[in-house]
C-alpha positions as CSV (number, residue, x, y, z in Angstrom):
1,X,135.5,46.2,61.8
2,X,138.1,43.4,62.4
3,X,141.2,43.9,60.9
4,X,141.2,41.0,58.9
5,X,138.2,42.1,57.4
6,X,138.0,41.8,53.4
7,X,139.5,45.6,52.2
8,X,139.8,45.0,48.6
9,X,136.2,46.5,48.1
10,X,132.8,45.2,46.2
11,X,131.9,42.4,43.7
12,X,133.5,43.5,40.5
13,X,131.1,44.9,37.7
14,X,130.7,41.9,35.4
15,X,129.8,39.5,38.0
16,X,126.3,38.1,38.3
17,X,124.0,38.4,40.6
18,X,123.2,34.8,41.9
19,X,126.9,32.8,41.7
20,X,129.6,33.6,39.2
21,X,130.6,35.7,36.1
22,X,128.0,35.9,33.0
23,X,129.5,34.4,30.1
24,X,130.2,36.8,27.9
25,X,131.6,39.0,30.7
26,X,134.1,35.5,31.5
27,X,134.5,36.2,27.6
28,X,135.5,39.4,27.4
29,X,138.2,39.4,30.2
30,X,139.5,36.3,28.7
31,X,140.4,38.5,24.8
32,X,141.5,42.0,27.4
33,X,144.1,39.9,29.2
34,X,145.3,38.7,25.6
35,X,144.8,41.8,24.2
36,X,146.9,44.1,27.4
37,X,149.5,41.0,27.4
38,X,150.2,41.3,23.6
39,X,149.7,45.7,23.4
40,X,150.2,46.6,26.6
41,X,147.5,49.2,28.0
42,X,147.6,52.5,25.7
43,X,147.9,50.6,22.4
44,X,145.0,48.4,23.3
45,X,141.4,49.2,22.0
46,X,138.2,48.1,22.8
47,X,138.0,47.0,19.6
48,X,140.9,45.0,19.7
49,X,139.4,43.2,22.3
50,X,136.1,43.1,20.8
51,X,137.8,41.8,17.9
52,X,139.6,38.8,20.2
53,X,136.3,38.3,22.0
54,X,134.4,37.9,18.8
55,X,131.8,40.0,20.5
56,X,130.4,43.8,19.3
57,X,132.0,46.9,20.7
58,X,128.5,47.7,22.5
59,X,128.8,43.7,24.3
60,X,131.9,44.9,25.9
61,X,130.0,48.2,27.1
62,X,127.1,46.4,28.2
63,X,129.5,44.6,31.0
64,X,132.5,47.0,31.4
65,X,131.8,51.0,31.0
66,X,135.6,51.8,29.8
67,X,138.8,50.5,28.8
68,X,140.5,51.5,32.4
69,X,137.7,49.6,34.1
70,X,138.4,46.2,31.9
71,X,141.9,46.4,32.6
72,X,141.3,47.1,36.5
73,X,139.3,43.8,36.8
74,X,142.1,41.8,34.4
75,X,145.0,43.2,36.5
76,X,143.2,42.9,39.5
77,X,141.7,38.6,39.2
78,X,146.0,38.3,38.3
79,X,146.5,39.9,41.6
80,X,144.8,37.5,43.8
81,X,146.5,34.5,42.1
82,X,149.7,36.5,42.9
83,X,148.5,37.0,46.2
84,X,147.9,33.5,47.0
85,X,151.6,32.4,46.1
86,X,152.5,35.2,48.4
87,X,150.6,33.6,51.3
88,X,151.8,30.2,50.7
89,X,155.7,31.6,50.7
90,X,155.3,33.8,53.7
91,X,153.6,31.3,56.1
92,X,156.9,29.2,55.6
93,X,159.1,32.1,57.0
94,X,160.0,33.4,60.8
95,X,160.3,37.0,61.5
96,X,158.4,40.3,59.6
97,X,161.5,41.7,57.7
98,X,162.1,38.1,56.5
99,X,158.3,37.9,55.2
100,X,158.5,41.2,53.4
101,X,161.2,40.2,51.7
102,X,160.0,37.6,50.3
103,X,156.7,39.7,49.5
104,X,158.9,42.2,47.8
105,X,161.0,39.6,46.2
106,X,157.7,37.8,44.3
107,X,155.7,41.2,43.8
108,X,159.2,42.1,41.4
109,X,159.3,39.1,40.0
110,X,155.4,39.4,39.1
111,X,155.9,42.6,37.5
112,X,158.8,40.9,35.6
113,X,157.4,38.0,34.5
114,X,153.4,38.2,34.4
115,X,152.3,39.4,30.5
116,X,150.6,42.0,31.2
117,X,152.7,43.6,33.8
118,X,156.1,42.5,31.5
119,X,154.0,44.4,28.6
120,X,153.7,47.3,30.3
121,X,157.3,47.6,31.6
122,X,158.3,47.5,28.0
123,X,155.8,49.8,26.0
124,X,154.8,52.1,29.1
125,X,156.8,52.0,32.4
126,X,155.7,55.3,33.8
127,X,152.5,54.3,33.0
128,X,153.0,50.9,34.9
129,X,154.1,53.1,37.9
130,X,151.1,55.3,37.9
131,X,149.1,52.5,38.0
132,X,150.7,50.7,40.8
133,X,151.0,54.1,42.9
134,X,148.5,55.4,42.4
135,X,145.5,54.2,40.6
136,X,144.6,50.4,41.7
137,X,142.9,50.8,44.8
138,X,141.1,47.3,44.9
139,X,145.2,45.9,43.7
140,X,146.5,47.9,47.3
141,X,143.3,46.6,49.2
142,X,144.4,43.1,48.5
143,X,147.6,43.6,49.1
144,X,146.7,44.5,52.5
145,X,144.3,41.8,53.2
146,X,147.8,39.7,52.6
147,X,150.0,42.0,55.0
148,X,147.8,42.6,57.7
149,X,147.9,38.7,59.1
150,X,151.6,39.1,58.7
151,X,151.6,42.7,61.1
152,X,149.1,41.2,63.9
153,X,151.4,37.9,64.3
154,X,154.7,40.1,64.4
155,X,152.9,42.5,66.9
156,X,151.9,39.6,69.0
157,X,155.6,38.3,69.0
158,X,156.7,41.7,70.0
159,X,158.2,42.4,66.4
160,X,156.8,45.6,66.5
161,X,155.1,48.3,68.8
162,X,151.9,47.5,70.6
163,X,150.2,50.7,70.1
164,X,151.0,50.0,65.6
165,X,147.5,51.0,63.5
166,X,147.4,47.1,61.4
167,X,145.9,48.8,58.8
168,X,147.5,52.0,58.1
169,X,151.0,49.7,58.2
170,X,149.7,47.4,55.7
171,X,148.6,50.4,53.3
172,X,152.5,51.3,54.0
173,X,153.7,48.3,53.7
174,X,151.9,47.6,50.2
175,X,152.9,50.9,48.9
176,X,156.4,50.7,49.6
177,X,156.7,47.4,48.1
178,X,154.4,48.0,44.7
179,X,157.0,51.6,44.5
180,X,159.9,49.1,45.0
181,X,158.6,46.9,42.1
182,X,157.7,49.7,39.6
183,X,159.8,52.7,39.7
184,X,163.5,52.5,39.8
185,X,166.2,52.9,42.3
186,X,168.8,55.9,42.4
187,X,170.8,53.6,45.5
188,X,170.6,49.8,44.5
189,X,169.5,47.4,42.2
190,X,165.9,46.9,42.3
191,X,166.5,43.9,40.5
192,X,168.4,42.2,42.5
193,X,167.1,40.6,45.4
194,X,169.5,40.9,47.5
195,X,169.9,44.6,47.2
196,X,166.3,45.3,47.7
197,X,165.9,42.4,51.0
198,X,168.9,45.1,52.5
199,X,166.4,47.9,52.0
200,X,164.1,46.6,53.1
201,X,165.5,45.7,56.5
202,X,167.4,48.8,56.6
203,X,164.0,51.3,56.3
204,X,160.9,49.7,55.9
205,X,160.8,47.4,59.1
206,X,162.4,49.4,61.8
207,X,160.3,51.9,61.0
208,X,157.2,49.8,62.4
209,X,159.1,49.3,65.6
């Protein structure tokens, strides 16, 4: 397998077979990112959403078998937008620690600023850190397919060690900087980007090197 190679996983389970989302599935995700934004996770139902939809309770089942799997496929079709800015940002910089920076810098401001992640910050932090850590595997596999280009250029450039595993660096990488966003800091200011660009060239870098 190349290591550019897709890692986010399979076609998420309300898309159609032959080219795109069935509607009410488009529908549904639509009222849950409403629904998360305005509730945040634990105080949202699938009725709510239902409710917003203007579908039945058994609809939303047909398309999505729980709550936890809706919200994985909201959080994670906010993540590839995300994603993309981080892309666009990162091709305009020179040098690794300068590009993971900036990666950390708009993943913070993401989980600031997006509704759903702002939500969860307010009503459920630990909950928001969970989920970032530990339980949004597809979120961390697209993460990676945006690190990995970013590794194999500063490995050609003699950034970092030849012998480096790509991938397992990206899964570091990602992990370090969705635990950056999410959880706070005993040392420094997580919030403040200058703070966290330090860290990050103090620690995270030099230790692909």
């Amino acid at each position: 397998m190349s290591e550019r190679a897709h890692l986010s996983g399979s076609p998420p389970p309300g898309a159609s077979g032959a080219g795109g989302r069935q509607p009410n599935a488009t529908r549904i995700l639509e009222a849950a990112e409403v629904c998360f934004a305005r509730y945040g996770f634990h105080k949202t139902s699938m009725e709510d959403i239902a409710r917003e939809a203007s579908l039945s309770r058994r609809s939303l089942y047909r398309h999505f078998p729980d709550k936890t799997a809706l919200f994985n496929e909201v959080a994670a079709a906010r993540t590839r937008i995300f994603l993309d800015e981080i892309m666009r940002q990162t091709a305009r910089l020179d040098g690794l620690s300068a590009q993971i920076e900036e990666v950390a810098r708009l993943t913070n401001r993401f989980m600031r600023e997006d509704p759903i992640s702002a939500a969860l910050l307010r009503a459920d932090p630990d909950s928001l850190a969970r989920m970032v850590s530990t339980g949004a595997r597809e979120m961390l596999g697209m993460a990676m397919d945006a690190i990995v280009p970013l590794i194999q250029t500063a490995r050609d450039r003699g950034e970092v060690r030849a012998d480096l595993d790509v991938l397992r660096a990206a899964e570091w990488i990602g992990r370090m900087v969705f635990s950056l966003a999410a959880t706070p800091s005993v040392t420094f200011d997580i919030g403040d980007p200058e703070q966290t660009a330090a860290f990050i060239r103090e620690f995270l870098v030099p230790g692909l090197r």
